[in-house]
C-alpha positions in Angstrom: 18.0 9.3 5.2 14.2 9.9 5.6 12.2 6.7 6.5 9.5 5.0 5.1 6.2 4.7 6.9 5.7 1.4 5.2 7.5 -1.9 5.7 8.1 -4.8 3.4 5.1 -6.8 3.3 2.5 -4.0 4.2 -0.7 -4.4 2.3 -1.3 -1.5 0.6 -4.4 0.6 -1.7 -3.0 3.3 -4.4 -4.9 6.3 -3.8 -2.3 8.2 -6.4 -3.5 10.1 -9.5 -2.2 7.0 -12.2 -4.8 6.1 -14.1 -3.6 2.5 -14.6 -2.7 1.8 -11.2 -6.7 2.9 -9.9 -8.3 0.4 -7.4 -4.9 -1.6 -6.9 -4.0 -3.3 -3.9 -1.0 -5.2 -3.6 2.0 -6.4 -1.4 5.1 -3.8 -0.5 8.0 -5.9 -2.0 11.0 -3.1 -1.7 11.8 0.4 -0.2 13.8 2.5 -1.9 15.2 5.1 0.4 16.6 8.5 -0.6 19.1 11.2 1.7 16.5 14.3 0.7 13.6 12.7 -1.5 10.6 10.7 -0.9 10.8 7.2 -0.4 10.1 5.3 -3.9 8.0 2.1 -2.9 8.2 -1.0 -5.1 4.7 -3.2 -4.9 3.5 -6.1 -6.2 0.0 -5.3 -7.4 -2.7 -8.3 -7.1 -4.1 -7.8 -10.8 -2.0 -5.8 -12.7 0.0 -7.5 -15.5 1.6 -4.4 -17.3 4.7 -3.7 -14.7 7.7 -5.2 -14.1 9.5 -7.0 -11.5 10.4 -4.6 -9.4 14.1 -5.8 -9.7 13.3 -9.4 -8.9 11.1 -8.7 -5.8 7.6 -9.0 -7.7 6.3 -11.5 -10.0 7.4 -10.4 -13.4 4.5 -8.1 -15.1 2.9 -7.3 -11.4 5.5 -4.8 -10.0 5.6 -1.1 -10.2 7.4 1.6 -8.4 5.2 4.4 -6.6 5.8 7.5 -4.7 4.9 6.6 -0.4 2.2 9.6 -0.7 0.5 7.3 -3.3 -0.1 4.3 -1.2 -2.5 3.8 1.8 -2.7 1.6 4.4 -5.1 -1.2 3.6 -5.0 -2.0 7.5 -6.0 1.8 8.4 -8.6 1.9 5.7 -10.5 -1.4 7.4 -9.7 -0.1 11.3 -11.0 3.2 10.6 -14.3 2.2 9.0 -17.3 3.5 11.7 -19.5 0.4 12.3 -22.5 2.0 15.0 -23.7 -2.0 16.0 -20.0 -2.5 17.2 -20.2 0.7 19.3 -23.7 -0.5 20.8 -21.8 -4.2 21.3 -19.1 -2.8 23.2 -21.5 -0.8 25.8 -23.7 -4.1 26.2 -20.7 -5.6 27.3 -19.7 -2.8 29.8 
């Protein structure tokens, strides 16, 4: 069974090509795991209101099902922003 690189209650962007889920963030509420297929990740999206409930995991109208390729990180997105007066910081200190 291929894993997940996602956990229940990962923050998470879509970055996906659906039109209505475009700038949504939300909270990974269930994993759906497959023997030979991508996992199928069930979120609970902050502001949308057109979903479902993810089978009970997200408040009802919030949840939707997305492919794991669809999702990023909202933890790598804010660690990987470059910020050059932190790099002159951490020198100062040295």
């Amino acid at each position: 069974m291929r894993k997940s690189i996602f956990t229940e209650g990962d923050r998470v962007n879509y970055v996906g090509l659906d039109p209505e889920l475009a700038g949504q963030s939300g909270i990974i509420v269930d994993l759906v795991l497959y023997e030979d297929d991508e996992p199928w990740i069930g979120v609970d999206w902050d502001t949308l209101t057109s979903g479902h409930d993810c089978n009970g995991y997200a408040r009802e109208g919030h949840g939707y099902y997305v492919g794991e390729e669809s999702l990023e990180s909202e933890f790598i997105r804010d660690e990987c922003e470059f910020n050059p007066a932190s790099i002159s910081e951490l020198f100062e200190t040295l």
